[in-house]
C-alpha positions in Angstrom: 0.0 0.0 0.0 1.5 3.4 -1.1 2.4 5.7 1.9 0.1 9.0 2.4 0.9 11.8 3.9 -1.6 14.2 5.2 -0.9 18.0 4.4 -4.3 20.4 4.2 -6.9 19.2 3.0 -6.7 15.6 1.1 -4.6 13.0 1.5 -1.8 12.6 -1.4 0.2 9.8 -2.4 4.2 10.1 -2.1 5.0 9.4 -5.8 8.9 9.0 -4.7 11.2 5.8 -4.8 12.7 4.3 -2.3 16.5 4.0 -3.4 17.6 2.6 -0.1 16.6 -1.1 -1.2 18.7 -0.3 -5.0 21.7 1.1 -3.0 21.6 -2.0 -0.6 21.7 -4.6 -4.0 24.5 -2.8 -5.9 26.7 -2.7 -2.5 25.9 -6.3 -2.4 27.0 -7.0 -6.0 30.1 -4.8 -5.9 31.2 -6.7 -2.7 30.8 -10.7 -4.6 33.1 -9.0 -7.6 35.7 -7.4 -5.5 36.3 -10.8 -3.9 35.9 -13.1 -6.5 37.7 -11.0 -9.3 41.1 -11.9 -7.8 40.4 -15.6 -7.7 39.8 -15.9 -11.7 42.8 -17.0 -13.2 44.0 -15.0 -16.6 43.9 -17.8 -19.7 46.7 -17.7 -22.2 46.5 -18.6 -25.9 49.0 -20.4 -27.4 48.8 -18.8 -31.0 50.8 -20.7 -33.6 53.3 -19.0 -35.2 54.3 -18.7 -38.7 58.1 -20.2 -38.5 56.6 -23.9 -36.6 57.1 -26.1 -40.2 58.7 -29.3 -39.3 60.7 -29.2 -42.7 60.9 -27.1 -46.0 59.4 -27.7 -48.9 62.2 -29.4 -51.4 60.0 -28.4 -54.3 57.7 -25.7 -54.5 55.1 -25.3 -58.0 52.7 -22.6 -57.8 49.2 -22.7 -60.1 48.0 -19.1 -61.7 44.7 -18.3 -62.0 44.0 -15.2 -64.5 41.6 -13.3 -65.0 39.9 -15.2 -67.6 39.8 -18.4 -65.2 43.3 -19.9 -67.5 45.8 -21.5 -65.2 49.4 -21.8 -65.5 51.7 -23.9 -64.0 55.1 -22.1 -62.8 57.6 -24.9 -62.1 61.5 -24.0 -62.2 60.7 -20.5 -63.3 59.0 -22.0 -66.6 55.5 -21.4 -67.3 52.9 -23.7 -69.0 49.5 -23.0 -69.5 47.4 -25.5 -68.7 43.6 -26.8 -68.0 42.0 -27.9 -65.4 42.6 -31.7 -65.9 46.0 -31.4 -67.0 47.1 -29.6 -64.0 46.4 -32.8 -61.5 48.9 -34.8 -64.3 51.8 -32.0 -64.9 51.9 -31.3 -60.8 52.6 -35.5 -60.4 55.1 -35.3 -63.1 56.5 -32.0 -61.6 56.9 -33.8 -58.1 58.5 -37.0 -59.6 59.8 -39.0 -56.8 60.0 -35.7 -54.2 57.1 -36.1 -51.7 57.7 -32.9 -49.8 56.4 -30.5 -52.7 54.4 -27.9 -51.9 51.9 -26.4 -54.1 51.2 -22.9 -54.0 47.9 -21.7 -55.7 47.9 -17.6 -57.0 44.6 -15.9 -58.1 43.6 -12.8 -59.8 41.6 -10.5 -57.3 38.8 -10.4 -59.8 38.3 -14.4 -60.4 35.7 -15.8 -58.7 36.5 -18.0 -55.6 34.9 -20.8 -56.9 37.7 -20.9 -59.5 40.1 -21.3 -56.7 38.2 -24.1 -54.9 37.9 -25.9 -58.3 42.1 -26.0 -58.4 42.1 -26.7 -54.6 39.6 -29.7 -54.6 41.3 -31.1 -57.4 45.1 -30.8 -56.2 43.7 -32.2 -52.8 42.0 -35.4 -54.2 44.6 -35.7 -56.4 46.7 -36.4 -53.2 49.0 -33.1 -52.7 49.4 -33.0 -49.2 50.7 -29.6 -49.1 48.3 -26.8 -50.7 48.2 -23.6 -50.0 47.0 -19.6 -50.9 49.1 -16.9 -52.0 48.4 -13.8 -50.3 50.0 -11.5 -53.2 48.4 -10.6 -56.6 49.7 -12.5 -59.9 52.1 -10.8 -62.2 
């Protein structure tokens, strides 16, 4: 029931709140996370770094993708154009007996990403363990 007080004539309700009750919670609250804020223990992350390969590549072919979607294959600085198909067979012939060859794939800013997955999915099924995204623009 809302207090009245009694001044004059009628009686008035007190249209005030009572902050005591709001003061009394927050004191409460700041008191549990001053004591248990020094009892939480900082995580860490252990971020990998670039520099934690087990071993170099020995070989390293890198696939272009143009802007017109052709593909090259740049193997001991010579270039070979080359479709999709043929790129699973000349990488294989590229490798020869060197199973530490990594395979680096270069796109055009303006191909469509789908290109790109195409190449990947193929060089991945085709058993190239090492596959990976060059983060500079083709010449």
């Amino acid at each position: 029931m809302p207090a009245v007080s009694s001044r004059g004539r009628g009686r008035r309700a007190v249209s005030e709140i009572n902050m005591v009750p709001f003061i009394d919670v927050m004191l409460v609250l700041l008191i549990i996370f001053m004591v248990t804020a020094p009892m939480i223990t900082p995580s860490l992350i252990d971020l990998p770094s670039v520099g934690k390969a087990n071993k170099q590549p020995d070989q390293v072919l890198q696939v272009v993708i143009r802007k017109d979607a052709a593909l090259e294959l740049v193997a001991d600085g010579q270039t070979r154009p080359l479709a999709l198909n043929a790129i699973v067979q000349a990488v294989r012939q590229a490798q020869g007996a060197q199973a530490n060859t990594a395979v680096v794939i270069s796109a055009d800013r303006s191909v469509a990403y789908e290109q790109v997955v195409k190449v990947m999915d193929s060089l991945q099924r085709a058993g190239v363990q090492r596959v990976g995204l060059s983060v500079q623009l083709a010449p």
